[in-house]
Each structure stands twice: as C-alpha cells, then as structure tokens.
N, C-alpha and C positions, 0 to 999 in steps of 0.2 A: 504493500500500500504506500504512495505515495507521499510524501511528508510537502505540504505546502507551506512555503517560506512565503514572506511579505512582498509583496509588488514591489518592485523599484523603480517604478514610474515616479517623478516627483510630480507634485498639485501644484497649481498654479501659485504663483509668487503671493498674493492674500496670503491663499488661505495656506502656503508653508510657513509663513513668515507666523502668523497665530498656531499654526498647529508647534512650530518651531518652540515658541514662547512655552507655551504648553507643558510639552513633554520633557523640558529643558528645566522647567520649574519646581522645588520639591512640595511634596502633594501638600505635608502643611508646614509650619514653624516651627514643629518637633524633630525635622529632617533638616540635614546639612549636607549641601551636594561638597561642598570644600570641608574636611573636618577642622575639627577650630584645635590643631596641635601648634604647638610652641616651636617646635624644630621641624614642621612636616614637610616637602617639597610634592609639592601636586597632587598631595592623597585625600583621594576622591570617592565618594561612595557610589555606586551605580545604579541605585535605587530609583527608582519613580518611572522609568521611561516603560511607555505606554507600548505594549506588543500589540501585532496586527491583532490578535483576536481579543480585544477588550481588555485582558489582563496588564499585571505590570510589575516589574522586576521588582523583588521584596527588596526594601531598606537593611541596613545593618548585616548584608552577608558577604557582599561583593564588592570588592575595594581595585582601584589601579592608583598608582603610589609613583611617585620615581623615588631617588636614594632615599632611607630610613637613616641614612649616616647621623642626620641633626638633632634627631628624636632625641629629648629630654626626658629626665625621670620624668616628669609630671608626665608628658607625654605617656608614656610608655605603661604607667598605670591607666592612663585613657583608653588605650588599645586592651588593655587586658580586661578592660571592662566590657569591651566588644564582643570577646572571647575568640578572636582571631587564631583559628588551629594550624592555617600552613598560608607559608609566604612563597611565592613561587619567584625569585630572584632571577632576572634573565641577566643581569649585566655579567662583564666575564672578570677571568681572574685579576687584570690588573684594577679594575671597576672596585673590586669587591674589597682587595690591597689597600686601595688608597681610599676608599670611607667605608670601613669598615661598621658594620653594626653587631650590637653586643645587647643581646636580648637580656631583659635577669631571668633568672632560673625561673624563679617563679611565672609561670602564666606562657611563658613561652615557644611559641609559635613551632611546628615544622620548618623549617627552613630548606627550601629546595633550590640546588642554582647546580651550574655545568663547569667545570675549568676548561676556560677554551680563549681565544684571543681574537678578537672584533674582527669584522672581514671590513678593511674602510680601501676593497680598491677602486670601492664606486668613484672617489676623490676625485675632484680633478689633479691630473699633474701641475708638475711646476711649482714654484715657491707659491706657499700659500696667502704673500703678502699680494700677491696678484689678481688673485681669484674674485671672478666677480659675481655680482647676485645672481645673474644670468645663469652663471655654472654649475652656482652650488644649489639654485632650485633644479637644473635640469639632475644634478647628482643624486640630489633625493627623491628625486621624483623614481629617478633609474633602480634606486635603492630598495626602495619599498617592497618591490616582489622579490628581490634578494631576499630581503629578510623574512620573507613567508616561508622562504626552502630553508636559509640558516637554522630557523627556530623551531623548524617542524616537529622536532622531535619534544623540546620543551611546551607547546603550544599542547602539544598530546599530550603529556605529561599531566597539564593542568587543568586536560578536561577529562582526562581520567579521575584525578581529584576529586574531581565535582561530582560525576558519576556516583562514585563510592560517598557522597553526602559530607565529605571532607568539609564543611564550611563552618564557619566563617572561612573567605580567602580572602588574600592579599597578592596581588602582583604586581610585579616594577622592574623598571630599569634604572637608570642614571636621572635622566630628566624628567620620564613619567607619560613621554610623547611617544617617541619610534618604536621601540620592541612591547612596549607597552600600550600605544595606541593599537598596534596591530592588534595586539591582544583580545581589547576590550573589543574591537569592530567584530572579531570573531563571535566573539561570546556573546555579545549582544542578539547580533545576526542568527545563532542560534538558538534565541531566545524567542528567536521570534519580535525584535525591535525594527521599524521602518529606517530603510535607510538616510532617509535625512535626519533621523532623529541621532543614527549611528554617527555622522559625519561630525553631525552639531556637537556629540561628546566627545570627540576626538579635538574640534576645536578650540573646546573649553579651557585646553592648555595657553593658549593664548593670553587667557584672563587670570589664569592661575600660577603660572610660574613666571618668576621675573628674570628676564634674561640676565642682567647685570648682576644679580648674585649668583645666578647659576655660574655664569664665568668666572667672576672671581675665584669660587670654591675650586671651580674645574681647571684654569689655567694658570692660576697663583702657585700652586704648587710643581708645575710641571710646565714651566716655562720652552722648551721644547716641542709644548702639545701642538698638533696646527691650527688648532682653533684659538691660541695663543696670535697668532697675524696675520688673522683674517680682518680685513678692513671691515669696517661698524657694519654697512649693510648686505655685503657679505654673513657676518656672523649673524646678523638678523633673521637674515635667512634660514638659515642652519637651523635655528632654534625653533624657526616659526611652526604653528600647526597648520599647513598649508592644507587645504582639501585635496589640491592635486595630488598632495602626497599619500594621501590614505587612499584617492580614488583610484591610484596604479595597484595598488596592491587589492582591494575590491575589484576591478578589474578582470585581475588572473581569478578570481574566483568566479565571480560571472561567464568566462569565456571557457571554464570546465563544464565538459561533458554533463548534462542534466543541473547546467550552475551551480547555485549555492549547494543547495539537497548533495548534486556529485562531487562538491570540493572534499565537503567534509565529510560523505562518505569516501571517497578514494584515498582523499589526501589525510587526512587525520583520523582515521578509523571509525567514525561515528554513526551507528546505523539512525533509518527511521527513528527506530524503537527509543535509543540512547537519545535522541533530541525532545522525542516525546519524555522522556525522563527527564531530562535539564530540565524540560519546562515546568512540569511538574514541582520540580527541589526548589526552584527559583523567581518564581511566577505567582502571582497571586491577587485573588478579584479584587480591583481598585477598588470597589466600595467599600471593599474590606479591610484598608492600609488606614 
C-alpha cells in the first residue's frame, strides 16, 4: 500500500505567506520554537508544524541544535528537565576536539556521533581571501546532495532511533544549519510536514544564529580555518540558510524513483509501515497540543 507524502505544489503567495505564519508559529505561549538556554546555538524545538493530514509534530520530543559546546550548568539542568535520551552529533572529529561537550553524569543523554573528517572539496579553489558570494553560494548549493550521500548512514542511524521510540532527540552539527538542516527537512518530510513549511524551518536559522559569534568561536581559535578570509559577504554567504541550498538536496529526493515515499524507502531503509510509525511516535491531533 502506498504511503502518500504531502503535495509539493506551493499555494499561491496569500495564502503561503498566512499558511507560512501559521505553521511557523508555536500553537500557544507555553511552547518555545528557540529554547531560552544561556549557552544554546540554534537549538530548536520542532514542535507545532502542521502535517498534511491535520495533525502536528508533538512539542518537547524533537530538537535540531548546532554545537552544545556553550551549554551552561543552568542550561544543562534545562535539558535534563526535557528528558532528552540520545543526541545524535553529526559534526566530525576535529568538530567534536575543538568544542567539546561534557554532559554530567546525571541525566545524560546517549551521545551518538562518527570519527571521520568533513569532505569540504565542494570549496572553491584558490586562496580563500578571493572567493566571492557568487562561488561560495554556487558551492553550497553543489554541496547539499553531497551531504545526503556523506551522512547516509548517520541520517539512518537517527531514524532508526526514533523507530525504537528512543525520544526525546536531539541533533546537531556545528552551526545547526547544513548537516542539521538536512536532517530536520528529512524528518519532517517524513512526518508528513508540507514542504514550505519544511523550507521555512530550515530558514529559521537565519533568525536564530548570529553569524558574528559563530565566527569568532569558529575562526578565533584556528586562524588557518578558510573561513578565517573569507571577505564579509562571502562568509555571509556561507552561513546563510539559503532555500537554494536545502532545495538541491530536496531535489535529489524528489527526482528518486516513486520521490519522496522511494528516497526513503531505497535510500534510508524506511518502509511504508516505518513512516506510518514515525507518524504515529510523533504526531498528534492539534486540538489536542
């Protein structure tokens, strides 16, 4: 039997730009789509958005985070009040090296991550005090389906979690955007989320993380990095949550055999059945939130 994902037809500019508002908004005052930590970077709850069929992703189970490096005690008793069971870490070993997080004993999480070393030869060549916005959007844009194959296995990884009812999750990378935006577009998408609604969390990063601390933290240390001299709108780039960039990677999933239903049955192991489950662990009648 057939598993029917949400149209990806978008609706007319109106009425996306209201539906947009909408499903972007937390249902009441009690929900925080940004959670209010002291050291957090872009850690986000993924509660409220509206799935095609009426329902809507539960509050409090599903988190995308970039680095937990900053996280304070205070913090950290925040999260354990969550009850967050497993952090799915995608960043790699030097990531993990240089902000390291140290959960306390108490309350704390699974931690799952890979030792492996970034594939950055999307880059463009050449000193990188050269590079222009031109380049480094066309790089990312190139990048995006890279990192649907890079991460394949970890993307599995975290939806077999979910499967098994492993929740509360947490997942992240470095800034909370690239390996992490892909993340959530999946997850969503197998939620049964409309994809503008998918696009619009993906953009959120925008609003949510600020470029100029991010770099400091990331280039202050490692003067060498190439994102260390990148001219300003250059690095602008780099950081931004472009749509184009999440749209290449949606993209390769749409252009799979039977689309979305055969990405993630082929590509990720997910049958019918398994998606009718996610919906089920994570889904629940709006009237009801």
């Amino acid at each position: 039997m057939a598993l029917a994902l949400p149209a990806l037809a978008a609706p007319s500019l109106g009425v996306q730009a209201a539906a947009q508002a909408q499903a972007l908004a937390p249902a009441s005052t009690s929900h925080q789509r940004l959670l209010p930590l002291q050291g957090g970077r872009n850690f986000r709850d993924l509660g409220g958005y509206r799935s095609a069929d009426g329902r809507m992703v539960k509050w409090n189970i599903l988190y995308r985070s970039g680095s937990m490096h900053g996280l304070t005690d205070a913090d950290y008793r925040y999260l354990e009040g969550l009850g967050i069971r497993v952090v799915c870490d995608f960043r790699d070993s030097n990531e993990r090296a240089n902000e390291p997080v140290v959960w306390p004993a108490t309350g704390a999480p699974r931690v799952l991550s890979d030792d492996y070393e970034m594939d950055r030869r999307f880059m463009p060549r050449g000193d990188p005090k050269t590079w222009t916005d031109t380049q480094i959007r066309a790089a990312m844009t190139a990048s995006y389906p890279r990192l649907l194959a890079q991460f394949n296995s970890q993307y599995r990884r975290m939806f077999a979690e979910l499967l098994a009812g492993h929740a509360p999750l947490a997942f992240n990378c470095s800034a909370g955007k690239d390996r992490t935006g892909i993340a959530a577009a999946l997850l969503l998408t197998a939620l049964g989320v409309p994809r503008t609604t998918v696009i619009e969390d993906y953009r959120l990063t925008n609003r949510y993380l600020n470029p100029a601390s991010f770099m400091a933290k990331n280039t202050t240390p490692n003067p060498a990095s190439p994102m260390a001299g990148l001219p300003p709108q250059a690095m602008r780039s780099m950081l931004a949550a472009d749509r184009s960039y999440i749209e290449a990677a949606l993209a390769v999933v749409d252009r799979h055999k039977d689309g979305a239903t055969g990405y993630f049955r082929d590509e990720l192991g997910l049958s019918p059945a398994d998606l009718a489950r996610l919906r089920a662990l994570y889904l629940t009648n709006a009237r009801s939130a």
